[in-house]
C-alpha positions as CSV (number, residue, x, y, z in Angstrom):
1,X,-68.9,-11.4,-14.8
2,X,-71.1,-7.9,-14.4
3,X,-69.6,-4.5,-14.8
4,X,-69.7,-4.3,-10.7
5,X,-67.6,-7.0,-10.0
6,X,-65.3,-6.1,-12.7
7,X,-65.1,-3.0,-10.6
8,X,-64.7,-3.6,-7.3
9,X,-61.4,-6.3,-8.8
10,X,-60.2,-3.4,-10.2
11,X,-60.5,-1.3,-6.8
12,X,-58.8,-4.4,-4.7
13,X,-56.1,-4.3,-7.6
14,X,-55.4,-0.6,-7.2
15,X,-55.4,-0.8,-3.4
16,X,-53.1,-3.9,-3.4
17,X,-50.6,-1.8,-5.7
18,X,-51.1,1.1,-3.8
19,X,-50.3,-1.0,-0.5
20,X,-47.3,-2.1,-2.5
21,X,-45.6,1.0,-3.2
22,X,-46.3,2.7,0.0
23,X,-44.7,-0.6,1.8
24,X,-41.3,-0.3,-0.5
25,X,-41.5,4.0,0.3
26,X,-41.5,2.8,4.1
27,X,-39.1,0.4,4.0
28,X,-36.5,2.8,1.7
29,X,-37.1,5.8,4.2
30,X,-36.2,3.3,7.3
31,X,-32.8,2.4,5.3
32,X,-32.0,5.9,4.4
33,X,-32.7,6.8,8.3
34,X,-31.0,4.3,9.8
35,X,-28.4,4.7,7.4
36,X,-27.9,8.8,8.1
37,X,-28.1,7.8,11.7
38,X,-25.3,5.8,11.2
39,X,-23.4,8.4,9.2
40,X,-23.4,10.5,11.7
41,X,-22.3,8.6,14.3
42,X,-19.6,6.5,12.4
43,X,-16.6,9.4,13.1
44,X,-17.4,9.2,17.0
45,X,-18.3,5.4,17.1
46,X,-16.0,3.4,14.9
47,X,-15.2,0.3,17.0
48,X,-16.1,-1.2,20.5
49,X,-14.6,-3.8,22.7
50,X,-15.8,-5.2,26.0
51,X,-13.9,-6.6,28.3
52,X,-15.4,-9.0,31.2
53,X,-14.5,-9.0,34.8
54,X,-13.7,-12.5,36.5
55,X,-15.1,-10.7,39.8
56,X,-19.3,-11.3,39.5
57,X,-21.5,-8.5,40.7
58,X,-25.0,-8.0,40.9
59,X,-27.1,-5.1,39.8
60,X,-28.1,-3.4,37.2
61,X,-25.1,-2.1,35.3
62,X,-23.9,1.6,36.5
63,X,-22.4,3.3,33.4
64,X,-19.2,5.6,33.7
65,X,-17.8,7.3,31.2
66,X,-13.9,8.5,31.3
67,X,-11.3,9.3,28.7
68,X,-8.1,8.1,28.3
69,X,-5.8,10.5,27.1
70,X,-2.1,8.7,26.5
71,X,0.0,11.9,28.5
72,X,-3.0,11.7,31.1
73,X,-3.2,7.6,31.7
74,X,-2.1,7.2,35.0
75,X,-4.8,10.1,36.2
76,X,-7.6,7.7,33.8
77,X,-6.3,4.5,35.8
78,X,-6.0,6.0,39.4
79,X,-9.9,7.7,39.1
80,X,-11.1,4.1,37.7
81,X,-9.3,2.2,40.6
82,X,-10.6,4.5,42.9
83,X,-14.4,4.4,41.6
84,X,-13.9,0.7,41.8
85,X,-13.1,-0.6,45.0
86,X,-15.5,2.0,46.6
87,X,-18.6,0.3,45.3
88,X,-20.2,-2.9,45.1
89,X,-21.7,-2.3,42.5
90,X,-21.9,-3.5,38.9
91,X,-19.5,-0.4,37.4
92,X,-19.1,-0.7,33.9
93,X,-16.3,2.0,32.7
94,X,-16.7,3.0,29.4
95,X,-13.2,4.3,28.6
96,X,-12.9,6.9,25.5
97,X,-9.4,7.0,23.7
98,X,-7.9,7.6,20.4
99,X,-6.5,4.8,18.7
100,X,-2.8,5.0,19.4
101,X,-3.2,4.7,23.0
102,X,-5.4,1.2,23.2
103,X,-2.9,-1.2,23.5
104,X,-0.8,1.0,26.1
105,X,-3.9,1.2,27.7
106,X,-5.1,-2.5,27.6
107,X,-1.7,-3.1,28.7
108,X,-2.0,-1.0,31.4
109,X,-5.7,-2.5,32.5
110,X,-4.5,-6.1,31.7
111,X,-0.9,-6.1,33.5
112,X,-2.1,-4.8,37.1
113,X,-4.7,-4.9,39.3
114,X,-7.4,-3.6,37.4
115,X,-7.7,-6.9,35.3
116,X,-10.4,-7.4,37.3
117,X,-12.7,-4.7,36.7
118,X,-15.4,-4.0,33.3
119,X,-14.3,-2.2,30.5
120,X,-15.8,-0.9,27.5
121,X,-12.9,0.4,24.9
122,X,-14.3,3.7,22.6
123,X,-12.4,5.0,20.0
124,X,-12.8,8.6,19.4
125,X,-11.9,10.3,16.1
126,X,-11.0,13.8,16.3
127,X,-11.9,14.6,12.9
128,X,-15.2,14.8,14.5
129,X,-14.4,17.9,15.5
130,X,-13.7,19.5,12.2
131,X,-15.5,23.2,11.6
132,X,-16.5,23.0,15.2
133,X,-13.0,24.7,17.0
134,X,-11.1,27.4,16.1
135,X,-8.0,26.7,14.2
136,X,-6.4,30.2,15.7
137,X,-2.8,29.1,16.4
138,X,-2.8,31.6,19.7
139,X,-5.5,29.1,21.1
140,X,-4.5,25.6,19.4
141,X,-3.1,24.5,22.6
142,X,-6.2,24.6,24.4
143,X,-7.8,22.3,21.9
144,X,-7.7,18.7,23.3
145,X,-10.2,16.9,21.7
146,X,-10.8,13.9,24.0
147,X,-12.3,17.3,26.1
148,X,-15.1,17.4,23.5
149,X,-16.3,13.7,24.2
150,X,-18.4,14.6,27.1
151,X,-20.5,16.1,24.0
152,X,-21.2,12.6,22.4
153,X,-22.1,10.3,26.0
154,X,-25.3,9.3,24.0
155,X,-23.6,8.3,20.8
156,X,-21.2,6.2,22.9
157,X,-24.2,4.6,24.9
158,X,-26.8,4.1,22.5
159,X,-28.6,1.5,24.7
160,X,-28.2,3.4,27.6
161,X,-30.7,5.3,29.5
162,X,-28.6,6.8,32.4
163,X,-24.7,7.2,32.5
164,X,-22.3,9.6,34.8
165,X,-19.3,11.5,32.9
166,X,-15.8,12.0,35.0
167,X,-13.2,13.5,34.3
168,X,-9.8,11.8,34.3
169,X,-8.0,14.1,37.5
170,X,-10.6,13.0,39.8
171,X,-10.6,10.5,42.8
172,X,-13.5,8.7,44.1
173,X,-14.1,8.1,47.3
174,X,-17.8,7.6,47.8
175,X,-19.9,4.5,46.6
176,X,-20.4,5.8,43.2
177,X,-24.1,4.0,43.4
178,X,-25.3,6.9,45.0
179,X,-24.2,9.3,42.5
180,X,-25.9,7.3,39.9
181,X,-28.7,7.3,42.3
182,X,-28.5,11.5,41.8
183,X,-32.3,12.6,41.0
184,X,-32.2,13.9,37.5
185,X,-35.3,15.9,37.0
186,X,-38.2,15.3,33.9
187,X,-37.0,17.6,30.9
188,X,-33.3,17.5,32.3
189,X,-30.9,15.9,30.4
190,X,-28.1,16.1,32.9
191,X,-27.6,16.9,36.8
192,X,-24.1,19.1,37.3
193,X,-22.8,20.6,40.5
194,X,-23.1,24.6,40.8
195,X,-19.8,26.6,41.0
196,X,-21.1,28.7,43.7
197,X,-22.1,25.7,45.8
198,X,-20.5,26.1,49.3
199,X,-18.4,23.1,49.3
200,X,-16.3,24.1,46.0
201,X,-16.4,28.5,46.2
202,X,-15.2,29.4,49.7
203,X,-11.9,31.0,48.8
204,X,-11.8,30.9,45.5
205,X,-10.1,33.7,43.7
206,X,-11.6,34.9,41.1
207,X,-9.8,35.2,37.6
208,X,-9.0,33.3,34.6
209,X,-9.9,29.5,35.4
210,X,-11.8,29.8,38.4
211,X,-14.8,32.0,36.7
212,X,-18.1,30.9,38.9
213,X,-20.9,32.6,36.7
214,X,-21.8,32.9,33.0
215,X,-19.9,35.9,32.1
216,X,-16.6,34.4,33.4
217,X,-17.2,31.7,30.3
218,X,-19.0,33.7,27.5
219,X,-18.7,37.3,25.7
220,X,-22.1,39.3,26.8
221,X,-21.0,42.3,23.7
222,X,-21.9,39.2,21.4
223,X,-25.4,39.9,19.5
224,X,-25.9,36.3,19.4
225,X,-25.3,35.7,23.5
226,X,-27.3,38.7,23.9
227,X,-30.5,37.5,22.3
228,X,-30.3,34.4,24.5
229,X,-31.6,36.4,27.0
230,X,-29.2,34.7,29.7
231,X,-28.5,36.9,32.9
232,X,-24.3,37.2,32.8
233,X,-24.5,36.5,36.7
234,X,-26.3,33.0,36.9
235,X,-23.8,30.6,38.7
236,X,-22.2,28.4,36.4
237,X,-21.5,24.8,36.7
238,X,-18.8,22.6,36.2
239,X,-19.0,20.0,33.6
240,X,-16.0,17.3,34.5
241,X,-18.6,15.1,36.5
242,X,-22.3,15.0,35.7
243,X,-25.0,12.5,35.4
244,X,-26.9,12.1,31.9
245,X,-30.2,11.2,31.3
246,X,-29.0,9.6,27.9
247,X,-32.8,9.3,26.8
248,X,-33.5,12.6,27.7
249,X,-30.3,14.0,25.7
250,X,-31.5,12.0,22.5
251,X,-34.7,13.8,22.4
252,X,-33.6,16.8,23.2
253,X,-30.4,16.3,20.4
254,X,-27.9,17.9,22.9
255,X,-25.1,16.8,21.2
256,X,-26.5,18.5,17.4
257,X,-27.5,21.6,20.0
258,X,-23.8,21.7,21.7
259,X,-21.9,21.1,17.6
260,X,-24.4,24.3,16.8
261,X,-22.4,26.6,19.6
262,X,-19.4,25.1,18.4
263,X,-19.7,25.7,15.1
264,X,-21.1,29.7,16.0
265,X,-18.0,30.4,18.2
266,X,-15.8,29.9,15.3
267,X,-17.6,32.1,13.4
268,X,-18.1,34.7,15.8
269,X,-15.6,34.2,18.7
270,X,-18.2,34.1,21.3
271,X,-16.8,32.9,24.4
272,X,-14.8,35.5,27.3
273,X,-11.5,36.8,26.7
274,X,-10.5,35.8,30.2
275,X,-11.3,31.8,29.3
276,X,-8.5,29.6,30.4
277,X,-8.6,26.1,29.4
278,X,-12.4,25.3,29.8
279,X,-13.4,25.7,26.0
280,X,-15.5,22.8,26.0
281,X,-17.8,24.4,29.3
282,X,-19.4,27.4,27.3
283,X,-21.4,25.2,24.6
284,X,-22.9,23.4,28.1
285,X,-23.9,26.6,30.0
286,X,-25.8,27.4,26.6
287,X,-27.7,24.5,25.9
288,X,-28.3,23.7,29.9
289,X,-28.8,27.4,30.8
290,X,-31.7,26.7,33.6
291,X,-32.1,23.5,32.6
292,X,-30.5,21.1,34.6
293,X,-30.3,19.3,37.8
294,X,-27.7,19.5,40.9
295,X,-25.3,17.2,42.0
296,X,-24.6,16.7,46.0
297,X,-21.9,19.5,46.6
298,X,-20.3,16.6,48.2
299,X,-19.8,14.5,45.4
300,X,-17.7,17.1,43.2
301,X,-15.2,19.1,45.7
302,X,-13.2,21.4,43.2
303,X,-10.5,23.4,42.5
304,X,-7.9,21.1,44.3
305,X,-5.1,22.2,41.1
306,X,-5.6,25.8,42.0
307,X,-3.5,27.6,44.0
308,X,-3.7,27.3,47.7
309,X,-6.3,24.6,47.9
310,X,-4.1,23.3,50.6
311,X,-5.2,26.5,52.7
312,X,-8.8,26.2,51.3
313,X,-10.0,22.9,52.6
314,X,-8.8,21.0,55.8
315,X,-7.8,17.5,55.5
316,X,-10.7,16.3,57.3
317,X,-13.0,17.6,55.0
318,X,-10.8,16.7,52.2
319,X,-11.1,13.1,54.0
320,X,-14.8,13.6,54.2
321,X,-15.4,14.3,50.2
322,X,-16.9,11.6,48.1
323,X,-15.3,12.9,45.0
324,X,-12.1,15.1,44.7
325,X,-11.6,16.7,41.5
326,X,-8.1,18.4,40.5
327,X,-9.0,21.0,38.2
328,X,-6.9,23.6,37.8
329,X,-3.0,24.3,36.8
330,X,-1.7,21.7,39.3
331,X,-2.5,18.0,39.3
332,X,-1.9,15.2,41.5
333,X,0.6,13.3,39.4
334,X,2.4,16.9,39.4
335,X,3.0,19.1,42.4
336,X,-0.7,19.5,43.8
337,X,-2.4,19.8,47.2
338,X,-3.6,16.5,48.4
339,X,-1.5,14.5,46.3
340,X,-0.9,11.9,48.9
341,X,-4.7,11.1,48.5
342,X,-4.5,10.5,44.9
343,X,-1.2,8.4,45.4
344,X,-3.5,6.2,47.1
345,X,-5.3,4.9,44.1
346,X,-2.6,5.6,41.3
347,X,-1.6,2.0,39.9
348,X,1.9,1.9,38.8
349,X,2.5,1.7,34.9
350,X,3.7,-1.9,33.6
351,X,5.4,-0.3,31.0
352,X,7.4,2.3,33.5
353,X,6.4,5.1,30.6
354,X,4.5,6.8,33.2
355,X,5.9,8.6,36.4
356,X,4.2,10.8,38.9
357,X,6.3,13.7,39.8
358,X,6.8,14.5,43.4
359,X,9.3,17.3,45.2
360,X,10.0,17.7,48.4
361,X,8.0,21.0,48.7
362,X,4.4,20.4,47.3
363,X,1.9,22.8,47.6
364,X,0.4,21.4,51.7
């Protein structure tokens, strides 16, 4: 054999070898990735369970996401019912709990009438959470982490590209196909209604829970607010219903971007003095500041748990409203405005755990 041959054998060796190593590198890097992916997702997605409808229907699926909060249940089953018999189509609800309330909630889905619609069980661990709230004891009872999974809608829908988040004191009464239909813009991750929209601000007072721009939510002294450059004025938005471009939000890494504001207000107490109970809407107006869509005022009528939202909004428009939302002090279950609306929907409790309160001289 000549010296050239030798050679070139010795070249295609090399190369083989080379090919070789680079293929093991490739495959080790994949495992490590997928295996940091995992990491971080294993606190907020430990365990899912499906349950199929007997009642068929067509469509592509329309993902909602709710919480389930075990004090809060019969506001979770009310705004579910309600989103579900308003529609035709394929609603898949995608119900986020912690783990002692499943089987008082699987009982509760099981034993009535809402056996018959989809349901997605997610566990959320609140450990999650850890380093990224304060643990001040003044402000401990404003901490309710099921608040925080709005945060994680991509983790919980890895396979999804479009999902809309409710909160649980909500009623629908529009087909919630057209809210999915909501247009959510290239480079927006997620389409929220405007506080100063005209449906949801005439009337509103002003003050601690009903802020409607930026400086109502976060401390402008702050150096680190500051150099975002935000103007304190911009109209805020409310974050308890919103549609997610989940494909958008992974490559944008929202959630690592909202866990980063987290994490800097416990450092550096950055949000306003006058907050009430909205600590989980200050991270959003950060990381959406200017960059988001808008929701049909129609589809997210607010404020209906403040105080004289009986004198606000007629019933006819009330009537009118594809979505109600309660947030505020008062809810429906309570003594609210409207409540006879919400009583509507609400599906007794199996267990009789859970009552609604009513007086004689609600807030009308």
């Amino acid at each position: 054999m000549s010296v050239r041959r030798v050679n070139v054998l010795i070249l295609v060796l090399v190369g083989i070898v080379f090919l070789i190593v680079v293929h093991r590198n490739l495959l080790n890097l994949n495992d490590f990735t997928r295996s940091e992916l995992a990491d971080s997702a294993r606190d907020v997605l430990p365990h899912l369970e499906e349950q199929h409808s007997p009642v068929f229907r067509s469509g592509s699926e329309v993902p909602v996401v709710i919480t389930a909060a075990e004090e809060r249940l019969g506001a979770t089953v009310a705004a579910i019912n309600s989103a579900y018999h308003n529609t035709k189509a394929n609603v898949v609800f995608y119900i986020v709990t912690t783990n002692d309330t499943v089987d008082y909630l699987k009982t509760w889905l099981s034993q009535t009438s809402l056996n018959q619609i989809r349901y997605k069980i997610i566990l959320f661990e609140p450990q999650i959470l850890n380093g990224k709230v304060s643990k001040d004891p003044q402000k401990v009872d404003a901490v309710k982490p099921l608040t925080f999974a709005r945060f994680y809608v991509a983790n919980f829908l890895p396979d999804v590209e479009k999902a809309i988040y409710l909160d649980d004191d909500v009623i629908v009464q529009g087909d919630i196909q057209e809210l999915f239909d909501t247009n959510v813009r290239a480079g927006h991750a997620a389409a929220f209604s405007d506080d100063c929209d005209s449906a949801s601000s005439k009337g509103i007072v002003r003050g601690a829970g009903n802020q409607i721009n930026y400086i109502g939510f976060l401390d402008f002294k702050k150096e680190a607010i500051k150099k975002l450059g935000m103007r304190a004025n911009t109209c805020s938005f409310n974050p308890g219903v919103f549609v997610a471009n989940l494909t958008e939000w992974r490559r944008q890494n929202i959630t690592s971007q909202l866990e980063t504001w987290m994490k800097k207000n416990v450092e550096d107490d950055l949000y306003s003095k006058t907050l009430a109970e909205s600590i989980t809407t200050p991270p959003l107006l950060i990381v959406f500041y200017k960059r988001h869509s808008s929701i049909d005022p129609m589809w997210h009528v607010r404020h209906l748990g403040s105080v004289g939202a009986g004198n606000r909004y007629s019933p006819h428009f009330v009537k009118a409203a594809k979505l109600l939302h309660w947030n505020g002090h008062y809810k429906p279950w309570g003594r609210a405005s409207f409540s006879d609306v919400w009583d509507k929907w609400y599906v007794p409790d199996p267990t009789g755990k859970f009552h609604p309160i009513r007086r004689h001289s609600e807030d009308k």
